[in-house]
N, C-alpha and C positions, 0 to 999 in steps of 0.2 A: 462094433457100435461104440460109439464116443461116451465116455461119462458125463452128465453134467458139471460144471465149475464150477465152484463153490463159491456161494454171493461173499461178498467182503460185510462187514459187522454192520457197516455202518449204510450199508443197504440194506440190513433189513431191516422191517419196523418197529421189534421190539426194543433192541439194542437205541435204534433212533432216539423213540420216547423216551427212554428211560436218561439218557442222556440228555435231551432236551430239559426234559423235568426236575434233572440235577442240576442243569447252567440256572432254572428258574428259582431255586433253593437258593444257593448259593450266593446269585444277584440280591434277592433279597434282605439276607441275612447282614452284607454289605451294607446294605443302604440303612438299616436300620441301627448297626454300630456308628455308622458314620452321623445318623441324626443326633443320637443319644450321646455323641460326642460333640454335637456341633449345640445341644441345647447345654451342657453343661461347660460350654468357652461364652459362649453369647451370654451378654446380661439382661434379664429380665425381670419386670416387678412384675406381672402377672395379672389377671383377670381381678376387677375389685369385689371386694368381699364386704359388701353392708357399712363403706364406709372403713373399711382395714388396710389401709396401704404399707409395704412395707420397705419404705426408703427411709434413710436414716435421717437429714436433716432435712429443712423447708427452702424451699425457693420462696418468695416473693414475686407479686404483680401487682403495677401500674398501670396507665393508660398514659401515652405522649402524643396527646393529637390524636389520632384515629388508629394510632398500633397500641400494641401490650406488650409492655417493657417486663421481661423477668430481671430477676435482680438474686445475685447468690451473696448471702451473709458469709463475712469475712470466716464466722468459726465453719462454714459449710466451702472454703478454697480445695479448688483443685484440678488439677488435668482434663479437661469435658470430652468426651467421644463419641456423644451420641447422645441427641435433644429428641424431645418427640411430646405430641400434645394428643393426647387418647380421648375415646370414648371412655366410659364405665365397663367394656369390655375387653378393651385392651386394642381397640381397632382405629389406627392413627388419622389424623385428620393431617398432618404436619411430622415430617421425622426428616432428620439430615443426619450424615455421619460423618466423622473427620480426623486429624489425627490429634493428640493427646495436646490439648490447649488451657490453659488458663482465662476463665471467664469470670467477669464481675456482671455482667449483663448482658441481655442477646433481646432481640426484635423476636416476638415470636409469631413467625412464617418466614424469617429470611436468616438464609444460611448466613453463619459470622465464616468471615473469609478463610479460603481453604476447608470448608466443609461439603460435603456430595448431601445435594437435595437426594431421598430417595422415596419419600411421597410428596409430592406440589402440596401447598395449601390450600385446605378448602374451609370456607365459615361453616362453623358448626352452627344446629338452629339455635335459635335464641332463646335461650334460659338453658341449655344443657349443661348438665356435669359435664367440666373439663379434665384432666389430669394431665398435667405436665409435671415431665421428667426430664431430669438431666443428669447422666450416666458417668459417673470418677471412674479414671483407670487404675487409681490404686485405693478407691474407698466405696462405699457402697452407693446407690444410686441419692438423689436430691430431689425433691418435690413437691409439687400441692395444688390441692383439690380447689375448684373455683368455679363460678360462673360467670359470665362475662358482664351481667349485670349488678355483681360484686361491688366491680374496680371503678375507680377513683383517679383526676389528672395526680392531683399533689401527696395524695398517702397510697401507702404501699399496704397488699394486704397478703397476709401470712397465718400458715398452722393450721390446729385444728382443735375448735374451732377457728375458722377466722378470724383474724384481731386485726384492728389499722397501726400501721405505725407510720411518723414519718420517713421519705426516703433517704435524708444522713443519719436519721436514727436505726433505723434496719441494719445498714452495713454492720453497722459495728455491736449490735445488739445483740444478746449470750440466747440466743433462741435454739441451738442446735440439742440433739438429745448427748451428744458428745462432751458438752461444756459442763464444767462443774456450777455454774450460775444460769442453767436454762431457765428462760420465762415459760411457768407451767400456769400462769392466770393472766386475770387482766386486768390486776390490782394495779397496773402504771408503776410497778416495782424496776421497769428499764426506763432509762428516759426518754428512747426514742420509740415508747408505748404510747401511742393515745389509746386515753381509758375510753372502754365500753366492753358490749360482750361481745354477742355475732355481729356479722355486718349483714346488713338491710339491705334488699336488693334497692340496685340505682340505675340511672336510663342504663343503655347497651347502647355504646357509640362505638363499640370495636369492630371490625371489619376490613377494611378497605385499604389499599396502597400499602405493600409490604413492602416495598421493592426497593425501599429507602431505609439504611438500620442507624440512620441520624437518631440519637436522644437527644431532643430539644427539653430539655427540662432543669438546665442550669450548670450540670454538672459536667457538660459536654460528653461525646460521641464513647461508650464504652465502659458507661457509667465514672462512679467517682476514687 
């Protein structure tokens, strides 16, 4: 009478399971080193906290025609790699990525050349908190809180509070927290400060036709 053969390991069920349920361990454990590695390379400013943003210097907005011109103050220079214009949640309306560029100004919804759209733009409703950010590759992020009934063709509006200033006066204006002469009021103590305090909301003409990153506003194409 013949013996039975002996099943191999991996025909039988226990050995199976328990192997299955170690590849399922294992995979896991992977993918969550991998996140936890991939959230501390990515830059992020994170979900807004009651009006607590934490990027180190201010961008600047205008209006040129029917777009919204950002504008970076000369003390806030550097490499840009990544723009993006959020909700109060941190949930983009507008984000491109690129390689390490110097910007004075960008059209915001159109990629400045050589950047990957990687969400289209969409109009946010009207009256929302905006937050746009523009991401240094060797400094920390740049930014500022707005609504789009804010902005203004000929004055640029920046910080926080908002304040107007003009736009040759912004460039060169010591507003960063980095600068040993930051403007911390609105005493008109820079010159390219126009005095007052918050700004007043004003029509919303922003929207429409991105598809052009011309600045018509004197200074020509790429700011001044």
């Amino acid at each position: 009478m013949n013996e039975p053969r002996a099943t191999h390991w991996w025909a039988r069920r226990f050995p199976s399971v328990m192997t299955l349920v170690g590849l399922l361990v294992g995979m896991i454990v992977v993918t969550v080193m991998l996140t936890r590695q991939a959230v501390d390379v990515l830059p992020e400013v994170g979900r807004d906290q009651l009006g607590e943003d934490n990027w180190a210097d201010p961008l600047g907005v205008h209006l040129a025609g029917p777009l919204q011109v950002a504008r970076v103050p000369d003390c806030a220079a550097g490499a840009f790699t990544r723009l993006v214009l959020w909700d109060p949640m941190s949930d983009p309306y507008w984000e491109v990525e690129g390689p390490p560029t110097p910007l004075t100004s960008f059209v915001v919804g159109a990629a400045p050349e050589g950047f990957t759209t990687l969400t289209p733009y969409r109009d946010p409703p009207r009256g929302a908190l905006l937050r746009l950010v523009a991401f240094r590759r060797d400094a920390a992020p740049v930014g500022i809180r707005y609504r789009s009934t804010d902005l203004r063709p000929t004055r640029i509006v920046s910080g926080n509070p908002l304040t107007r200033f003009t736009i040759e006066g912004f460039q060169t204006a010591e507003v960063c927290e980095t600068s040993d002469n930051a403007v911390t009021s609105t005493t008109g103590s820079d010159p390219g400060l126009e005095l007052g305090t918050t700004v007043p909301p004003e029509l919303d003409i922003s929207g429409s036709n991105r598809s052009s990153t011309t600045i018509d506003d004197g200074t020509g194409p790429g700011g001044p």
